[in-house]
BAMI-192462 format. One record per residue (C-alpha): residue in one letter; x, y, z. Coordinates in steps of 0.25 Angstrom, whole numbers, plus 5000, padded with zeros to 4 digits. Layout:
// residues N
AXYZ;...
// end
This chain:
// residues 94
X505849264924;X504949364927;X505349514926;X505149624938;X504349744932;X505349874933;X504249954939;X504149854950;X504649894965;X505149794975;X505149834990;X505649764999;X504849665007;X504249705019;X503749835010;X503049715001;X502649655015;X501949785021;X501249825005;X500649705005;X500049735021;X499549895015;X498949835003;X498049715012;X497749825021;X497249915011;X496649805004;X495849755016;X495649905020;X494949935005;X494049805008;X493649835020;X493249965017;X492549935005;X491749825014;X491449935024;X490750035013;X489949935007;X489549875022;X488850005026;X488149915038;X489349855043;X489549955052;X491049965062;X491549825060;X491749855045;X492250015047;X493149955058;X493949845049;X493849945038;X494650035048;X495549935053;X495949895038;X496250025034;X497150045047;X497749915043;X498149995029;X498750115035;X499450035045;X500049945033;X500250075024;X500950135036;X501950015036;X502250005024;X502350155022;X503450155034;X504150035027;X504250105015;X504750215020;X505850145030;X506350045020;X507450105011;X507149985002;X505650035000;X505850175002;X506850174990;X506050084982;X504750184985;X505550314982;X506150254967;X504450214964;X504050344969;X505150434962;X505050344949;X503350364949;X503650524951;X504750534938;X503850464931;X502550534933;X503450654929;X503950624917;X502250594911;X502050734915;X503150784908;
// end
């Protein structure tokens, strides 16, 4: 039987469904963009995927932001993570 770590966080599955959108966005964003700055020559078509990736992300992040926000599951889940990081950060700078 395998143990769940304590520190891990389970949301519920659409917010699992719409992470995994953002981070292949921001994924093929970074790729693109990285491609585009060592293809000085390649000119628009390169700048203009690079663009539409990156509007990709914001548009996943935008999602899963407004999902987060709109879900009590995800919001409680994101406000326990966030208050438990903030108390913890205090007390090392005691």
């Amino acid at each position: 039987m395998v143990e769940k770590s304590a520190t891990e966080i389970r949301f519920c599955d659409e917010y699992e469904d719409l992470f995994d959108q953002c981070l292949h966005a921001l994924t093929q964003w970074t790729r693109l963009r990285a491609f585009g700055d060592r293809q000085d020559s390649a000119g628009m078509p390169a700048k203009s995927e690079a663009q539409r990736a990156e509007r990709g992300y914001v548009a996943a992040f935008s999602a899963l932001r407004r999902h987060s926000r709109g879900c009590i599951l995800c919001e409680e889940r994101l406000r326990v993570h966030a208050n438990s990081g903030l108390s913890s950060a205090a007390s090392r700078a005691s």
